[in-house]
C-alpha positions as CSV (number, residue, x, y, z in Angstrom):
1,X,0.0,0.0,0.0
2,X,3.1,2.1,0.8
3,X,4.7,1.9,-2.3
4,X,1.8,2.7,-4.7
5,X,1.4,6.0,-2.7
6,X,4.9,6.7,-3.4
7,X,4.8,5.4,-7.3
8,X,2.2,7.0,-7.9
9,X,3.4,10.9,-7.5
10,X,6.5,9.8,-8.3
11,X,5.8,9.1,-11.8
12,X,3.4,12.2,-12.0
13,X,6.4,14.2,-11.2
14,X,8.6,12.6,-13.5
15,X,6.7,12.8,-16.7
16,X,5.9,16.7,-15.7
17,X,9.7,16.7,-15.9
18,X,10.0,15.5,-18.9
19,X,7.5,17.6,-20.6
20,X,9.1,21.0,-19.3
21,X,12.6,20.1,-20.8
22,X,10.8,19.4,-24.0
23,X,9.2,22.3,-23.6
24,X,12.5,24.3,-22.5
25,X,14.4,22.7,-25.8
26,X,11.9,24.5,-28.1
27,X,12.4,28.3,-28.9
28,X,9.0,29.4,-29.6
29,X,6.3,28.6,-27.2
30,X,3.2,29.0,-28.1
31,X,1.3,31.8,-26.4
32,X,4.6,33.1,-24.8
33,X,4.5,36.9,-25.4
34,X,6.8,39.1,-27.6
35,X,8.6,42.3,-27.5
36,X,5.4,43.9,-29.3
37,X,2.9,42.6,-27.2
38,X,4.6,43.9,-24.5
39,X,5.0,47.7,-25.8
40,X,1.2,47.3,-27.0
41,X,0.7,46.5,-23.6
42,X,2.7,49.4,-21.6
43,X,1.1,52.1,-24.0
44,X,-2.2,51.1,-23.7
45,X,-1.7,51.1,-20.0
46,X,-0.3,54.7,-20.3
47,X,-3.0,56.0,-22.2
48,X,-5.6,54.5,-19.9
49,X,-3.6,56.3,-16.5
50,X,-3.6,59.2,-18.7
51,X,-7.1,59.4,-20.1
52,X,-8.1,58.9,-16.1
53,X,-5.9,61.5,-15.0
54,X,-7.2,63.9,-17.7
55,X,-10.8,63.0,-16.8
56,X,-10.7,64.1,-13.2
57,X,-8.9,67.0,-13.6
């Protein structure tokens, strides 16, 4: 009964291993976000701080 508690997470954990180094060897992963979407997201950010300031002035 021992043993299949401990096999049991064991492999779990091992094949989760295995899938982020598969992962890791890949360049692009898929949804990962770029350069762009990270300037789209920093200036729509900006504008919306801005467009609030503006509002309540």
């Amino acid at each position: 009964m021992t043993d299949q508690h401990l096999t049991q997470p064991t492999a779990d954990l091992e094949q989760r291993i295995r899938i982020y180094e598969k992962m890791d060897q890949d360049p692009d992963w898929p949804g990962a976000l770029q350069a762009i979407d990270y300037t789209i997201i920093t200036l729509l950010t900006l504008g919306l701080v801005v467009t609030f300031y503006l509002w309540g002035f």
